[in-house]
C-alpha positions, -999 to 999 in steps of 0.1 A, spaced: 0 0 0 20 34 -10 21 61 18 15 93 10 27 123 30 25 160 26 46 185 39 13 202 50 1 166 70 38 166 86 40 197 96 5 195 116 12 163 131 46 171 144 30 211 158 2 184 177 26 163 190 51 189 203 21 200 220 16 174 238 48 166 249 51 203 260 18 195 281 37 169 299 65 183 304 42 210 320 30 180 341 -6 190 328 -17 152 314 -21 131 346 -2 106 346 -35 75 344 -42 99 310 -8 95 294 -16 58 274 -48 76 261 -35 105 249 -1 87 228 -27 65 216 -47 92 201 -16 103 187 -4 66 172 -42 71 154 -37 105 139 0 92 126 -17 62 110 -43 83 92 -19 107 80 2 77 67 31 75 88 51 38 96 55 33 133 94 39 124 86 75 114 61 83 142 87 68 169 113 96 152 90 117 158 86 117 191 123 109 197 134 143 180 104 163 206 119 140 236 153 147 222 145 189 226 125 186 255 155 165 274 181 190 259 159 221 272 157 207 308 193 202 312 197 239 299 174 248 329 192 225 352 227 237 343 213 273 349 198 265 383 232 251 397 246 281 394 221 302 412 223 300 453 184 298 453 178 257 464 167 233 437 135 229 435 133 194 422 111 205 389 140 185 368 142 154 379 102 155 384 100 168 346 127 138 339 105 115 355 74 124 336 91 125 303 104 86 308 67 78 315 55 95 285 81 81 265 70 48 281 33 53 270 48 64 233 63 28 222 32 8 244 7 25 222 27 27 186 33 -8 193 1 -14 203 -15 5 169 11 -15 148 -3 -48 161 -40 -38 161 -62 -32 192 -58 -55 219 -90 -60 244 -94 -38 275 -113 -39 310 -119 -3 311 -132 25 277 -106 43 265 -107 78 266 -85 95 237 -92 135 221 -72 132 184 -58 163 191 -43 178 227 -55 183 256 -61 149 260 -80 148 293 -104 174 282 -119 163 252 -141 130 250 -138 100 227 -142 102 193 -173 81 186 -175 91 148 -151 90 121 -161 107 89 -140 108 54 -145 117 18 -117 121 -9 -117 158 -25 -101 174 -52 -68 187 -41 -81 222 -48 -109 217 -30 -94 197 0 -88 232 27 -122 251 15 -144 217 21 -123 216 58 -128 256 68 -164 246 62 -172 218 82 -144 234 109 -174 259 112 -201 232 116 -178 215 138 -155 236 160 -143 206 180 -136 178 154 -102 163 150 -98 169 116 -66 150 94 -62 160 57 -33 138 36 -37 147 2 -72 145 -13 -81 125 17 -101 145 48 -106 128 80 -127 140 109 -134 126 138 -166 141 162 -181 127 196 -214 131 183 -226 125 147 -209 156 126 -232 181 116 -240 196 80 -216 168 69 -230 176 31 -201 203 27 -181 168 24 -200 149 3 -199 125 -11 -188 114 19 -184 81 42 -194 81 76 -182 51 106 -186 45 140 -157 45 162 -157 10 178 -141 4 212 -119 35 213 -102 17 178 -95 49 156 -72 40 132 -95 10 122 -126 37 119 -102 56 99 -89 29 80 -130 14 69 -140 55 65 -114 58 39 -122 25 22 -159 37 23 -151 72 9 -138 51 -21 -170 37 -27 -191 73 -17 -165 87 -43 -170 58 -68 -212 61 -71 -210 98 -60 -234 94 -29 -232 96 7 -232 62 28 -224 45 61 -201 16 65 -231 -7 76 -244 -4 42 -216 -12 21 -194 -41 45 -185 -65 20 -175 -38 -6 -154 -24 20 -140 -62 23 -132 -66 -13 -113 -31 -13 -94 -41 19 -77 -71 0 -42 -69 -5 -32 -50 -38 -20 -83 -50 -53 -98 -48 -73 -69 -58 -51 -65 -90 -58 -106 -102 -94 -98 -98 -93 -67 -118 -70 -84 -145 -91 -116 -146 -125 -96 -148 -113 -65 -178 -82 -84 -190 -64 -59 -212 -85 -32 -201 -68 -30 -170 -38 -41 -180 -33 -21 -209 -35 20 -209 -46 12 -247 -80 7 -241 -85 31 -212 -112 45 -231 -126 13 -233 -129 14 -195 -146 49 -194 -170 38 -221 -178 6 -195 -178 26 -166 -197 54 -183 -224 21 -193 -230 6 -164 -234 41 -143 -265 51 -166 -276 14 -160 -268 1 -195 -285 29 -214 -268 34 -245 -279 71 -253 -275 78 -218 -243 67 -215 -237 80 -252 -242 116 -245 -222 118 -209 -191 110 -229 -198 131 -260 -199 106 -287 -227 88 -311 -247 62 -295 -229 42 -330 -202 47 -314 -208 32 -278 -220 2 -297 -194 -6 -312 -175 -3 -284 -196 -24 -263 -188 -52 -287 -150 -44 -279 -154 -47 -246 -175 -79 -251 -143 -91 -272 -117 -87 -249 -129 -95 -220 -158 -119 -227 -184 -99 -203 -215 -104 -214 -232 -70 -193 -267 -86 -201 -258 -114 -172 -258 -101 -138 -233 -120 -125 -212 -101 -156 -225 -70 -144 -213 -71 -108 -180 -87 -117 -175 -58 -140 -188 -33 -112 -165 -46 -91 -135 -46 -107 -141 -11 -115 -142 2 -86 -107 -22 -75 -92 -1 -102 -105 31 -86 -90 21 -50 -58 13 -66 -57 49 -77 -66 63 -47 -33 70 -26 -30 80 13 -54 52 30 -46 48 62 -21 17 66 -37 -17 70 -29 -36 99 -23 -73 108 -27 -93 141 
């Protein structure tokens, strides 16, 4: 699965995440808080793309300041006659726990989510202890151009959603269902299960490929085993696409074959329908038809045909969509 990161998405993440460590080196996040709120931060790493390697780097290089700026302080204080307070080695001491809570979670979110006794509490975005759970996770894929307009609006719908944007890809997460969510749509909209973010991110963005592909809002629930067939391994998902369009998918040849039986099957086999969205004699789109027919032996009047065909479509259109959140394995 390619990773795709922006200067823009690394930028953000690493401002969040020096906030957060700034917050405990401030002692603000208690100390029962800390696993919650690198876990929200593992989550927000894997939407935006990152590896585990990167994220740890991450917060090695904000340790690595941090630890530097408290020896500074340190230094400075020996050399004053006022007593030492002790604020060092407590900062120290908070720092090794947070860094502590940093490789638990990572690892944690590398593996996928292990069970727990008690909820987990997580905000995205610091101050962790003040915000609550994200119980919503909405996404939709946007022209680049009109990726920061379509975020300003729902920001105003939305003041207090933790909102991720890696490319075309926007992902917000709310604690109750996100209002006016049409300023996204098409757009795809999950529940957050068990405190799992980065799985909710993972099925939004899988869903958004699907809202994107037949241009209409949806839930998850309604579209599970599309979302499954996207979720395959590129691997698999390219055998099905080759074995279903053969050269079409293959071959950038007969790309406009592929329009022309995308275009076919979205005005639900209607020849002068599907004629006059791309601009050519309904002749035309016949004879194409029969090329299609030809080369990949898909006989459209079948609906087994159809779906196959439907289906491999929109595995080709996954496979062009970059910056999903990374899959994980047990």
């Amino acid at each position: 699965m390619a990773r795709h990161t922006t200067g823009e998405v690394t930028v953000t993440t690493v401002a969040d995440d020096v906030a957060l460590w700034l917050a405990v080196f401030a002692r603000e996040v208690p100390a029962p808080l800390l696993s919650a709120a690198f876990r929200a931060r593992a989550a927000v790493h894997a939407v935006a793309g990152l590896s585990m390697e990167v994220s740890l780097t991450l917060h090695h290089v904000c340790v690595g300041v941090l630890n530097r700026a408290v020896a500074g302080c340190w230094s400075q204080t020996r050399d004053r006659t006022a007593p030492d307070t002790g604020l060092t080695a407590t900062t120290l001491d908070a720092l090794r726990a947070a860094s502590t809570a940093v490789v638990h979670e990572l690892g944690r979110q590398e593996t996928g989510p292990r069970p727990q006794r008690t909820p987990p509490a997580p905000a995205l975005l610091f101050p962790a202890a003040a915000a609550p759970a994200p119980r919503w996770c909405l996404a939709a894929i946007r022209p680049g151009s009109s990726v920061k307009e379509a975020q300003r609006r729902f920001r105003a719908d939305n003041p207090h959603a933790s909102i991720v944007t890696a490319g075309t890809h926007l992902t917000a997460f709310t604690h109750h269902p996100p209002a006016a969510p049409e300023v996204l749509a098409p757009y795809a909209l999950v529940p957050v299960e068990n405190g799992n973010t980065a799985g909710a991110a993972r099925r939004a963005a899988l869903a958004a490929v699907i809202a994107r592909h037949y241009r209409r809002s949806l839930t998850a629930e309604h579209v599970l085993p599309l979302i499954a067939a996207l979720d395959l391994t590129a691997k698999d998902r390219d055998a099905f696409a080759t074995a279903c369009l053969g050269p079409l998918h293959t071959s950038d040849r007969h790309r406009y074959l592929l329009d022309t039986l995308a275009a076919y099957l979205a005005h639900n086999l209607c020849v002068t329908a599907a004629a006059r969205s791309l601009f050519i004699h309904r002749h035309t789109l016949t004879y194409r038809l029969r090329s299609i027919q030809l080369l990949t032996s898909l006989d459209l009047d079948r609906p087994l045909d159809r779906l196959q065909a439907e289906l491999a479509l929109l595995l080709c259109r996954a496979d062009a969509v970059r910056a999903l959140p990374r899959r994980h394995t047990a």
